[in-house]
SENU-213111 format. One record per atom (N, C-alpha, C): residue number from 1; residue in three letters; atom name; x, y, z negated. Coordinates in Angstrom, 2 decimals. Each point is the difference from the previous one (the first is absolute). Example, Ala and Ser with C-alpha at 12.3 -4.5 7.8 and 13.67 -1.06 7.14 Angstrom:
- 1 | ALA | N | 13.19 | -5.69 | -7.80
- 1 | ALA | CA | -0.89 | 1.19 | 0.00
- 1 | ALA | C | 0.90 | 1.20 | 0.00
- 2 | SER | N | -0.35 | 1.05 | 0.72
- 2 | SER | CA | 0.82 | 1.19 | -0.06
- 2 | SER | C | -0.77 | 1.09 | -0.73
This chain:
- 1 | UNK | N | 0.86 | -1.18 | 0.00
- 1 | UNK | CA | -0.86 | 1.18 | 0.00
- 1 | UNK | C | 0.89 | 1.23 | 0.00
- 2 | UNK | N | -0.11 | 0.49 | 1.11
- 2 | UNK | CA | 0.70 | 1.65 | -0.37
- 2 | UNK | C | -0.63 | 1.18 | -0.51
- 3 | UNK | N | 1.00 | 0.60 | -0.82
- 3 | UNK | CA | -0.48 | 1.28 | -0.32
- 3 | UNK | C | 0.29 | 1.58 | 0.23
- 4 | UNK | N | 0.21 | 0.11 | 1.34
- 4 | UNK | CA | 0.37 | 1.26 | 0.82
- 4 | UNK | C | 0.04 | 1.09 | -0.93
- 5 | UNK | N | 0.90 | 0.54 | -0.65
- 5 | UNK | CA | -0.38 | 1.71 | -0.47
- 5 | UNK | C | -0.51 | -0.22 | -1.38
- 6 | UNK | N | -0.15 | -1.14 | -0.93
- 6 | UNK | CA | 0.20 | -0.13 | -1.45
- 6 | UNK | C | 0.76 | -0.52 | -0.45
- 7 | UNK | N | -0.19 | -0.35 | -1.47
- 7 | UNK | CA | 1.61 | -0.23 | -0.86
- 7 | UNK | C | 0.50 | -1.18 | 0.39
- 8 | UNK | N | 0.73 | -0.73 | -0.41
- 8 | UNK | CA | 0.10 | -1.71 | -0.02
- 8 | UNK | C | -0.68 | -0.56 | -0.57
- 9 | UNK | N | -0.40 | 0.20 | -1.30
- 9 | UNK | CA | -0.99 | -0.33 | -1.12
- 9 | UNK | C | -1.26 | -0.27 | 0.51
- 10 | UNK | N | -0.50 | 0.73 | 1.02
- 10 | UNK | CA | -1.91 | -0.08 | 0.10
- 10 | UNK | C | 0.03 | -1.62 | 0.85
- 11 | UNK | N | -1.02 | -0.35 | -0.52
- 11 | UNK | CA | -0.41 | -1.20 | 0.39
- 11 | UNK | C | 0.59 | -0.94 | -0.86
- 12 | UNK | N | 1.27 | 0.06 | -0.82
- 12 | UNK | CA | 0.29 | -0.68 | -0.36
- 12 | UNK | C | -0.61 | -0.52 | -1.78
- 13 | UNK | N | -0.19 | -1.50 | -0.30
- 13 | UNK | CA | -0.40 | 0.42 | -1.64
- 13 | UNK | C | 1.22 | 0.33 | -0.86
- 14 | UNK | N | 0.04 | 0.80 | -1.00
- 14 | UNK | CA | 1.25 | 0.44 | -1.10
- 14 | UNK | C | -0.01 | -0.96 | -0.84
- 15 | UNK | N | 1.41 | -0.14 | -0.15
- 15 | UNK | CA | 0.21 | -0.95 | -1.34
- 15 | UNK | C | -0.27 | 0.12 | -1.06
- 16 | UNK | N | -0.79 | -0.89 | -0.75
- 16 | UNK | CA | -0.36 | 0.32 | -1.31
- 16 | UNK | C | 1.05 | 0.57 | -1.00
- 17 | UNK | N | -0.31 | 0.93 | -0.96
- 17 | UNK | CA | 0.88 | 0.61 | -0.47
- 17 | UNK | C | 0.85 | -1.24 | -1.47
- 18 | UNK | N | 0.60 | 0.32 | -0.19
- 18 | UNK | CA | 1.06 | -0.96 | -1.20
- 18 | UNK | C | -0.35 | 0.38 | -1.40
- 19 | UNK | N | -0.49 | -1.08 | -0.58
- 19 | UNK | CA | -0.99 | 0.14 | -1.29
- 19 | UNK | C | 1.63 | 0.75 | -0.71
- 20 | UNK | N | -0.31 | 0.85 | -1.23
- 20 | UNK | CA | 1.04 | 1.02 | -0.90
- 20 | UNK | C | -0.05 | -1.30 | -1.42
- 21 | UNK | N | 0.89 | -0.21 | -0.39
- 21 | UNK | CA | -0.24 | -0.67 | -1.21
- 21 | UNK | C | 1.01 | 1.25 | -1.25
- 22 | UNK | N | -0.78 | 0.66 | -0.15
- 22 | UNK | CA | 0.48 | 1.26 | -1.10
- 22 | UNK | C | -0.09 | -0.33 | -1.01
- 23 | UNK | N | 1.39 | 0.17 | -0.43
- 23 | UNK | CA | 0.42 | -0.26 | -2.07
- 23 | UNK | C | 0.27 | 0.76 | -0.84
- 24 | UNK | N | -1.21 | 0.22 | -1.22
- 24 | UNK | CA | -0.84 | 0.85 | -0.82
- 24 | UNK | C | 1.88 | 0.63 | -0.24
- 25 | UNK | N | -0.11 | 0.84 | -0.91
- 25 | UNK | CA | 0.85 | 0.84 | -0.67
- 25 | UNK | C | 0.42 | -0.94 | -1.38
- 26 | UNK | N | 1.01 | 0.15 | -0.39
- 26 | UNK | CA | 0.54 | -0.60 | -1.22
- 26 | UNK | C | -0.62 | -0.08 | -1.39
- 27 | UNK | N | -0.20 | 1.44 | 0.02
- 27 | UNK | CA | -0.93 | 0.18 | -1.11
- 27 | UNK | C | -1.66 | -0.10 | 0.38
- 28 | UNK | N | -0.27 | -0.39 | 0.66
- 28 | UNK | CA | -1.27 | 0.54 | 0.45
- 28 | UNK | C | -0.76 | 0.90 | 0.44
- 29 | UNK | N | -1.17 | 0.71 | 0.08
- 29 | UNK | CA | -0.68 | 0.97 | 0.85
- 29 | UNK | C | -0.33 | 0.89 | -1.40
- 30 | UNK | N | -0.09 | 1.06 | -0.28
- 30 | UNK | CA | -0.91 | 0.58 | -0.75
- 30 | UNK | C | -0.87 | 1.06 | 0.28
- 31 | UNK | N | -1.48 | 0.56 | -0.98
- 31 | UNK | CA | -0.56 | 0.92 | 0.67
- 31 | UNK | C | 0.65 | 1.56 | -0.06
- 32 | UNK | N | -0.17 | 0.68 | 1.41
- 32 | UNK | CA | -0.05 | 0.89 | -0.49
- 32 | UNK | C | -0.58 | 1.15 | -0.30
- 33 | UNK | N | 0.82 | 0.91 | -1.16
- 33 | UNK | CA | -1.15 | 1.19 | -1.10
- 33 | UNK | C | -1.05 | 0.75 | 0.28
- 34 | UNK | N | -0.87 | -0.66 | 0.56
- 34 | UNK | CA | -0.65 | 0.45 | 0.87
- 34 | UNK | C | -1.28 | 1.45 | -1.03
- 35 | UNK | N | 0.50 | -0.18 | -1.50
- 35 | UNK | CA | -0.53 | 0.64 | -0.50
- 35 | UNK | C | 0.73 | 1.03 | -1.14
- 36 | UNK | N | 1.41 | -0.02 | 0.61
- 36 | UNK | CA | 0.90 | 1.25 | -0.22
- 36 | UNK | C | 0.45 | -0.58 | -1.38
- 37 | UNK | N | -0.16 | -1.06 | -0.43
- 37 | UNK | CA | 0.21 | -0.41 | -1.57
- 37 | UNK | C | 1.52 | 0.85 | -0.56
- 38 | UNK | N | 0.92 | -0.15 | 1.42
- 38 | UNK | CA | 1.82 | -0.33 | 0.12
- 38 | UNK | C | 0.63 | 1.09 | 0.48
- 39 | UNK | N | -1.61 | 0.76 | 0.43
- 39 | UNK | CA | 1.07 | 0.91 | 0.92
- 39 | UNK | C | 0.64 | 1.21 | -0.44
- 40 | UNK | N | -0.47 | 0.67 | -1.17
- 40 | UNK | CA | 1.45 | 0.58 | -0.76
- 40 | UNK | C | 1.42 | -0.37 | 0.30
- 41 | UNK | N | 0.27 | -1.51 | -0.62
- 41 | UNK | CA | 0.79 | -0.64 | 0.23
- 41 | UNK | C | 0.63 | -0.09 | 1.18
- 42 | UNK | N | -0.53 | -0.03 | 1.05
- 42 | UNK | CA | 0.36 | -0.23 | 1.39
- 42 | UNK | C | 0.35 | 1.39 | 0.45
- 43 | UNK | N | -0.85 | 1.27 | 0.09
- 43 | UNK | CA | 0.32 | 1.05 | 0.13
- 43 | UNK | C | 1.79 | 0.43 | -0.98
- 44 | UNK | N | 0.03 | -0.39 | -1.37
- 44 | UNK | CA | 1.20 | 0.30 | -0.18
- 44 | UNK | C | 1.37 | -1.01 | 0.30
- 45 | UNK | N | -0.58 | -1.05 | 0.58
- 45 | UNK | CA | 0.81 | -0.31 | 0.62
- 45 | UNK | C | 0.71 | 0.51 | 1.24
- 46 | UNK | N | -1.04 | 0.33 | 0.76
- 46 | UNK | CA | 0.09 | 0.34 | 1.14
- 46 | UNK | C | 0.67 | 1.37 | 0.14
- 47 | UNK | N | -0.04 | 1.01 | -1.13
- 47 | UNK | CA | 0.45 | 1.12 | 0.15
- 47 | UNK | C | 1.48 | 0.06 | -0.71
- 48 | UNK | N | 0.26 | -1.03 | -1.28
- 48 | UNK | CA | 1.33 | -0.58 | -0.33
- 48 | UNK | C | 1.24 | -0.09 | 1.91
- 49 | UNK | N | -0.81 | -0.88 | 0.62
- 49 | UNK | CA | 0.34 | -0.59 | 0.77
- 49 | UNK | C | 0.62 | 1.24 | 1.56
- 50 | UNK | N | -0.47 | 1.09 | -0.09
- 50 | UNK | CA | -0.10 | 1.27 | 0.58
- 50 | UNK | C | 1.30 | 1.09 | -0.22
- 51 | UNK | N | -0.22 | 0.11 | -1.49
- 51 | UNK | CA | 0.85 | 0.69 | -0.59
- 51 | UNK | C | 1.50 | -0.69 | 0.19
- 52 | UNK | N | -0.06 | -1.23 | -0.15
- 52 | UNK | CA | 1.37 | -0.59 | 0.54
- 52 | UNK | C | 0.55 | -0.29 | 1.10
- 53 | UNK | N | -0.79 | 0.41 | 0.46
- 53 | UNK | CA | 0.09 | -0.49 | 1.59
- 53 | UNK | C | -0.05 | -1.32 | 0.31
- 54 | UNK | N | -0.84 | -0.81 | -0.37
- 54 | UNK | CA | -0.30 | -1.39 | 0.35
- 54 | UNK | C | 0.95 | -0.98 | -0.94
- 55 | UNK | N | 0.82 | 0.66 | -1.02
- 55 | UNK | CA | 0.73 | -0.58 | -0.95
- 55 | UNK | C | -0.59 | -1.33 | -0.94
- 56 | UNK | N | -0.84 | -1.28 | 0.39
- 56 | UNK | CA | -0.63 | -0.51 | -0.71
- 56 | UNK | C | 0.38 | -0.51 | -1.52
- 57 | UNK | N | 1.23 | -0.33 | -0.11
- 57 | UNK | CA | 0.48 | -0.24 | -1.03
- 57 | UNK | C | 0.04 | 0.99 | -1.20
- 58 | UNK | N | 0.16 | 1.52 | 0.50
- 58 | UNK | CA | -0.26 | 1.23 | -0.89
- 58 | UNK | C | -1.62 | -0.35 | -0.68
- 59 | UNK | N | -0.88 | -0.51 | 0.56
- 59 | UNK | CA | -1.16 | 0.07 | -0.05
- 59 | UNK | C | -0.73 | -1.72 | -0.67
- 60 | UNK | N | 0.76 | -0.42 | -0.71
- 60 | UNK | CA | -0.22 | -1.41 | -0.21
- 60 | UNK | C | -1.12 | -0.29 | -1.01
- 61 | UNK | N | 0.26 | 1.02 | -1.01
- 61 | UNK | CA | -0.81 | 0.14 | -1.52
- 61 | UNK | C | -1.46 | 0.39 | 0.44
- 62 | UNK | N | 0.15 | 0.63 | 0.86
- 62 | UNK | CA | -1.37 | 1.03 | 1.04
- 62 | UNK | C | -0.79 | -1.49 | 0.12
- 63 | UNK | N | 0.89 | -0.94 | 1.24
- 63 | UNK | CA | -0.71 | -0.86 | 0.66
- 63 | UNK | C | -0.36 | -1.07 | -1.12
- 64 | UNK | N | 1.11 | -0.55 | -1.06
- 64 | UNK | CA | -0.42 | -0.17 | -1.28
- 64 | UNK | C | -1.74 | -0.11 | -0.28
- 65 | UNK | N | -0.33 | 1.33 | -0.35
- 65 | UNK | CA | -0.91 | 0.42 | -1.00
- 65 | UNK | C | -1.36 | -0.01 | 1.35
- 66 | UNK | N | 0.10 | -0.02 | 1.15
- 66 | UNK | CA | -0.67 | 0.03 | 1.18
- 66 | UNK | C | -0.72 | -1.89 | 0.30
- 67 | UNK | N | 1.26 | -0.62 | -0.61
- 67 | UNK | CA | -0.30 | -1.80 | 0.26
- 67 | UNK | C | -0.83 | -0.38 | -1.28
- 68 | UNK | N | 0.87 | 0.68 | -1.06
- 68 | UNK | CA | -1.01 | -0.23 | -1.12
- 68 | UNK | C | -1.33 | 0.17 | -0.50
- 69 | UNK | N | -0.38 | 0.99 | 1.17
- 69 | UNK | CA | -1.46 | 0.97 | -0.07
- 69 | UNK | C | -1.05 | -1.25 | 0.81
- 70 | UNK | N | 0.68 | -0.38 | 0.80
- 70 | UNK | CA | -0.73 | -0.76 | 1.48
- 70 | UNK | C | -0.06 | -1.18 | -1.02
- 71 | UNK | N | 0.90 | -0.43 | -0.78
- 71 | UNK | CA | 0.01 | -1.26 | -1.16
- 71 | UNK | C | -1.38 | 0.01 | -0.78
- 72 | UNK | N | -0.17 | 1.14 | -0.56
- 72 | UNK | CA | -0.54 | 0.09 | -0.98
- 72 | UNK | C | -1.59 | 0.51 | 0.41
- 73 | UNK | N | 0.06 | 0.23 | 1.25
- 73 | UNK | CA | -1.30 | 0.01 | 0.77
- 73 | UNK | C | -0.62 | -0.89 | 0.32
- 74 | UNK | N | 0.24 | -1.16 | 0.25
- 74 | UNK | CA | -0.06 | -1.12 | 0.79
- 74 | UNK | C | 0.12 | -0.25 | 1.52
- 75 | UNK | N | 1.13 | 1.35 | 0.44
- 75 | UNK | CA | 0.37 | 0.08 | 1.25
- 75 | UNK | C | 0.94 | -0.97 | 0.57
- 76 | UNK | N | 0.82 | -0.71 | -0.63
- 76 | UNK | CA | 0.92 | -0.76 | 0.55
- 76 | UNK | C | 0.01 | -1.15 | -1.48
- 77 | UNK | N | 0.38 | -1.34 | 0.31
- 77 | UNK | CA | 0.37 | -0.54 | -0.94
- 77 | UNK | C | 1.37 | 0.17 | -1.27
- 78 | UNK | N | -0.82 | 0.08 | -0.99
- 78 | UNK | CA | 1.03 | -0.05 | -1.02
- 78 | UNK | C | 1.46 | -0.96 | -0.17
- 79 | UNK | N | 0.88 | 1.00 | -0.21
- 79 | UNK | CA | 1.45 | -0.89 | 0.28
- 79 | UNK | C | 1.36 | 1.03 | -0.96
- 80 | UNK | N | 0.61 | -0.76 | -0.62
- 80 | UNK | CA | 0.95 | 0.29 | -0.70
- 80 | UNK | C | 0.69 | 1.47 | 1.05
- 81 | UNK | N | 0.47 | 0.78 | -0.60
- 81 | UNK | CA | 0.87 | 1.50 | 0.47
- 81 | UNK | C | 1.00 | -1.03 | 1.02
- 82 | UNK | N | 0.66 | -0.68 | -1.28
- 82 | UNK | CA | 1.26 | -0.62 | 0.84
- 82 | UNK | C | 0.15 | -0.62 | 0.70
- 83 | UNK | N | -1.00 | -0.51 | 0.35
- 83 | UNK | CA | -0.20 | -1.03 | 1.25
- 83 | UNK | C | -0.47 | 0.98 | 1.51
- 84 | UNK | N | -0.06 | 1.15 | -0.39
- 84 | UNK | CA | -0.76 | 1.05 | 1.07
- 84 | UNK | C | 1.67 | 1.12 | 0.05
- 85 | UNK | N | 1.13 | -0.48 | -1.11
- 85 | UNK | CA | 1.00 | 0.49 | 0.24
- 85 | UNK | C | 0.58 | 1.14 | -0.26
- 86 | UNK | N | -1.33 | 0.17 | -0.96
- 86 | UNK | CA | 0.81 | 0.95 | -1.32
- 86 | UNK | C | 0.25 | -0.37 | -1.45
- 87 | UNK | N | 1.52 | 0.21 | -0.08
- 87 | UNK | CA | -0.02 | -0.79 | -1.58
- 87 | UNK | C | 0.89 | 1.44 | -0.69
- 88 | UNK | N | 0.23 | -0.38 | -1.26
- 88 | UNK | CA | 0.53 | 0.74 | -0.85
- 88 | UNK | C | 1.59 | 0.68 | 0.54
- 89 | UNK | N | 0.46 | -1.10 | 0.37
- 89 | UNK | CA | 1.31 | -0.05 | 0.52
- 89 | UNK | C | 0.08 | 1.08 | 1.64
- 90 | UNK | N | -0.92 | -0.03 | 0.38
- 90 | UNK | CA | -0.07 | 1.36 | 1.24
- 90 | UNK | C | 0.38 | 1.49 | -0.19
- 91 | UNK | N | -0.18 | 0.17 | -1.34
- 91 | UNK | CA | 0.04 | 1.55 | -0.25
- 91 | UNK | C | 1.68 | 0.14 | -0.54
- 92 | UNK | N | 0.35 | -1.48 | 0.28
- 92 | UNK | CA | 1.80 | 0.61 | -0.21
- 92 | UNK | C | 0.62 | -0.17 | 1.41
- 93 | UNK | N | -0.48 | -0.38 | 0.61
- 93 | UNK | CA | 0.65 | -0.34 | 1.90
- 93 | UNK | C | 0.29 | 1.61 | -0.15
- 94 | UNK | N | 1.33 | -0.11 | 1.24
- 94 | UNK | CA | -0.06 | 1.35 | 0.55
- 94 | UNK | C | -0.75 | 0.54 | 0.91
- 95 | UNK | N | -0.38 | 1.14 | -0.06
- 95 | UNK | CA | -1.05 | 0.47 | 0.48
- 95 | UNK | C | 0.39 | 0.50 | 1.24
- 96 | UNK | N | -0.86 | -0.19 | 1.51
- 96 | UNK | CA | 0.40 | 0.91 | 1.08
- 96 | UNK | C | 0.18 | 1.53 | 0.05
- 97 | UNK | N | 0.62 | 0.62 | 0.28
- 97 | UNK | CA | 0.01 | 1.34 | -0.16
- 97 | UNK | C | -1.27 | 0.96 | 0.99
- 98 | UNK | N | 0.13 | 0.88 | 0.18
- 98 | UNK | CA | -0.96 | 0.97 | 1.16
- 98 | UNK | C | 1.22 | -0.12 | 1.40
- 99 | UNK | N | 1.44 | 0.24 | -0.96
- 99 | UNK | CA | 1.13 | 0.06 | 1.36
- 99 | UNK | C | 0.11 | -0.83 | 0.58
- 100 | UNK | N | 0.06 | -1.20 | -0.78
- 100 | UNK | CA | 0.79 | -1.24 | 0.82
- 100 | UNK | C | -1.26 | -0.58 | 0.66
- 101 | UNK | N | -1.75 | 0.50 | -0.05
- 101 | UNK | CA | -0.42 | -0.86 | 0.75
- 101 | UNK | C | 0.08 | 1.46 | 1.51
- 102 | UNK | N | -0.17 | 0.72 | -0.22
- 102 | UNK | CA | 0.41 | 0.83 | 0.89
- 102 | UNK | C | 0.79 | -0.05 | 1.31
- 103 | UNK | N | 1.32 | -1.17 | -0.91
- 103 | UNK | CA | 1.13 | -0.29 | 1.48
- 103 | UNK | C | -0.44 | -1.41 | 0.39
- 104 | UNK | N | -1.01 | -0.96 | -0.64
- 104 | UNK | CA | -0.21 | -1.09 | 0.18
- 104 | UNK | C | -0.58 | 0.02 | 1.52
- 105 | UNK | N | 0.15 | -1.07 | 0.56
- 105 | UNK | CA | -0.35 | -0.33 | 1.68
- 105 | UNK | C | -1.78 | 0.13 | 0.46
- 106 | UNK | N | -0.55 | -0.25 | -1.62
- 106 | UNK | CA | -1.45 | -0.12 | -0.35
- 106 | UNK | C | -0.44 | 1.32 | 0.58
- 107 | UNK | N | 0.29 | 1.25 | -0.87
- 107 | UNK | CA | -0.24 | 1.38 | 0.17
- 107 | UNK | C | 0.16 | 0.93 | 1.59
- 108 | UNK | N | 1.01 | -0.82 | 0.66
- 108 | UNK | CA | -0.11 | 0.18 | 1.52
- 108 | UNK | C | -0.41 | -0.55 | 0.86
- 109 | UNK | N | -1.35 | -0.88 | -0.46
- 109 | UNK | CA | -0.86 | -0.79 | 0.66
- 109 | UNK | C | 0.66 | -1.65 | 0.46
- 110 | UNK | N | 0.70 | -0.40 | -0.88
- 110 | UNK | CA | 0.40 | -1.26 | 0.32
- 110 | UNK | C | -1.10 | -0.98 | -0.56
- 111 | UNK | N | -0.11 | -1.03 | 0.66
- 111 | UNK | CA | -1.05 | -1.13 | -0.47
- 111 | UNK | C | 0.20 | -1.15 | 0.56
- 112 | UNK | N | 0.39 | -1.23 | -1.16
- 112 | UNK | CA | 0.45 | -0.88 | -0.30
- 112 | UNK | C | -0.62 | -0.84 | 0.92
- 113 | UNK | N | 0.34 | -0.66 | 0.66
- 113 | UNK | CA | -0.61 | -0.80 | 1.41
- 113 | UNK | C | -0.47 | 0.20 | 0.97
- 114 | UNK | N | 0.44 | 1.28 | 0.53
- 114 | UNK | CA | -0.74 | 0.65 | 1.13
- 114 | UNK | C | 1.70 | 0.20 | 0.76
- 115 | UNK | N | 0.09 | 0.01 | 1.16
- 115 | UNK | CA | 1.55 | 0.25 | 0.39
- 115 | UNK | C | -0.17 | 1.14 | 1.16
- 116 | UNK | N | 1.13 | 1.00 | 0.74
- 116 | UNK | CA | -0.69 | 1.28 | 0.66
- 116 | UNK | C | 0.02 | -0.96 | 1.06
């Protein structure tokens, strides 16, 4: 059968598409605040997060008190600090500076698995 002046495709049937077999998240799904319970929390995170210029580690205690809120909401399942990777022992690490993330490869748009 020819098809003068259309695609290759017409006439033809398409292959069925390839079933996705997608694997949940580690921790699971949770809801979200859909009723502002957190969002203090999130707002000062978010503005922590500004002031440093995307410094997340400056901003840990912020995100802290932000996981704990969503905890204590019944937004996410309850789970030890330290297992979410804040422990006591964090607040003696050395801390990133404002400078040194400044010269980091991060701050001039570098991103870790992407190549130019």
């Amino acid at each position: 059968l020819r098809n003068p002046g259309g695609t290759p495709s017409q006439g033809r049937m398409a292959s069925p598409a390839r079933s996705l077999n997608p694997t949940p998240p580690l921790k699971g799904s949770f809801p979200l605040d859909h009723f502002g319970e957190c969002k203090a929390f999130r707002i000062d995170y978010l503005k922590c997060l500004k002031e440093r210029d995307g410094a997340q580690y400056e901003c840990r205690d912020v995100a802290q008190r932000y996981l704990q809120c969503r905890m204590d909401a019944g937004l996410m399942e309850k789970e030890e600090m330290s297992k979410l990777g804040y422990t006591k022992s964090n607040s003696n690490r050395r801390r990133v500076s404002q400078d040194s993330y400044k010269k980091s490869k991060e701050s001039k748009g570098f991103i870790a698995g992407l190549s130019k």
